[in-house]
N, C-alpha and C positions, 0 to 999 in steps of 0.2 A: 474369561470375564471381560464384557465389552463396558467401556464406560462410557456415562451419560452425558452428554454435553449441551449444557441448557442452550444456548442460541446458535443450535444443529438447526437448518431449513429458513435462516436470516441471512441475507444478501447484505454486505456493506460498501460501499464505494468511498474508497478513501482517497481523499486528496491534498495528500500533505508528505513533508519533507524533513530535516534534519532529525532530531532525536525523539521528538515526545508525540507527536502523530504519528510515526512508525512504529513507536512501541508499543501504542494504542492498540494499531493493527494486526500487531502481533498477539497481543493480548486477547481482542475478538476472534483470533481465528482458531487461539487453540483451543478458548471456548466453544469453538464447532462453529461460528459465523464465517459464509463465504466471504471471504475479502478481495474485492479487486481493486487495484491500486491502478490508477490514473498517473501517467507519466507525461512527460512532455515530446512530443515526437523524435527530439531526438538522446532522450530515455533520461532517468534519473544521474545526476553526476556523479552520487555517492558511489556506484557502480565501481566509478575509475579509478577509486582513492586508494594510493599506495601507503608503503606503511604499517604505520600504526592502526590506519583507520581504515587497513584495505577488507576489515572485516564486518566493518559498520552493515556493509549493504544486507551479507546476506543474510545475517544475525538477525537484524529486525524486520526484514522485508520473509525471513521463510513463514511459508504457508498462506502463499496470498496469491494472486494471480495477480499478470501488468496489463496494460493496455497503453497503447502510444496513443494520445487525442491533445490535437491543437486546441487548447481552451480558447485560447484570443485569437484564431482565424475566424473568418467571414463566415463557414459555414457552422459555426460550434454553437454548441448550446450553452450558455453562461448559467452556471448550475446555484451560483451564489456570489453574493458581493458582500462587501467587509467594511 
């Protein structure tokens, strides 16, 4: 029995960090949305975290795809302001 995943063939670009944007995107992706996740060239910190917290990363980042992009270099596309 295969199951149905309502936002199966929706693309998300996520661009966020610590606890509640990640889980966001975890949450779209088991829904069936592709999630790619925007990192900083020289990749998210959570990665590094030993510990306690050395599980943060992969816990809320699985099922998502990354991509390294300088937002604030010369050649970027500025996708949103705050």
């Amino acid at each position: 029995m295969t199951m149905h995943k309502p936002l199966s063939g929706n693309r998300v670009v996520a661009m966020s960090h610590i606890v509640m944007g990640p889980s966001a995107g975890m949450l779209l992706a088991f829904l069936g949305a592709e999630v790619i996740k925007v990192e900083p060239p020289e990749y998210d910190k959570t990665r590094h975290v030993t510990g306690m917290g050395s599980e943060f990363y992969p816990t809320f980042n699985r099922g998502k795809k990354s991509v390294p992009h300088d937002v604030k270099g010369p050649n970027s596309l500025l996708l949103c302001t705050t």
